[in-house]
N, C-alpha and C positions, 0 to 999 in steps of 0.2 A: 114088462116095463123095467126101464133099467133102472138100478138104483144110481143116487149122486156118486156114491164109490166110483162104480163103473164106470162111468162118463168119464172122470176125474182121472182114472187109468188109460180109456183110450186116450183123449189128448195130451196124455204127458207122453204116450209111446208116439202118437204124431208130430209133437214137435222133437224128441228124438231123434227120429227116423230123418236118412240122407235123404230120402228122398220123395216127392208129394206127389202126390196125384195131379188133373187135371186144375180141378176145381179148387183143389187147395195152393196149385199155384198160382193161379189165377186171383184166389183172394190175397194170398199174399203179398203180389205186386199189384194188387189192383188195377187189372188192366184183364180187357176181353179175349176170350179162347183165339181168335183171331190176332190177336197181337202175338199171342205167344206161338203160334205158328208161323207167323212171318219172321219174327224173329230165329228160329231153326233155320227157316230158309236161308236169312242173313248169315247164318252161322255163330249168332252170338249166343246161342244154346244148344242142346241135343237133349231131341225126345225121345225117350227108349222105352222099348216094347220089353215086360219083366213078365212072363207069364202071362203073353197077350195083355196085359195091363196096358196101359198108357203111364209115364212117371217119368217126373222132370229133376234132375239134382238138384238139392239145394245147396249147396257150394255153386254151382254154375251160375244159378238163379241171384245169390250175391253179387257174384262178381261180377254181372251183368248190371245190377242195380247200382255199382260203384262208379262214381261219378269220373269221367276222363281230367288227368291234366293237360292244361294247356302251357306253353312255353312261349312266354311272352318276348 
């Protein structure tokens, strides 16, 4: 059983880290493992393979969430 220490370490080295897993970016942007593959395909992300892992940037994962201007 982990203690609250532990826990308390992994998620401070998770939100450090550039970069998330699946599931974590997915809760991130709140949106289904299918958005976020279609979105790759669009080109407005890149999912890389680290160690056979699955892992999405999070800088990309921003900038993607950053809303477009429009020029009125």
């Amino acid at each position: 059983m982990k203690t609250q220490k532990q826990t308390q370490l992994k998620t401070e080295n998770q939100i450090q880290s550039p970069y998330f897993t699946m599931k974590q970016a997915q809760e991130y942007l709140c949106v289904e493992r299918g958005t976020i593959y279609k979105w790759a395909r669009l080109g407005i992300i890149t999912i890389y393979k680290i160690g056979g892992a699955t892992r999405l940037k999070r800088s990309e994962l921003d900038k993607a969430l950053k809303p477009v201007k429009t020029i009125i």
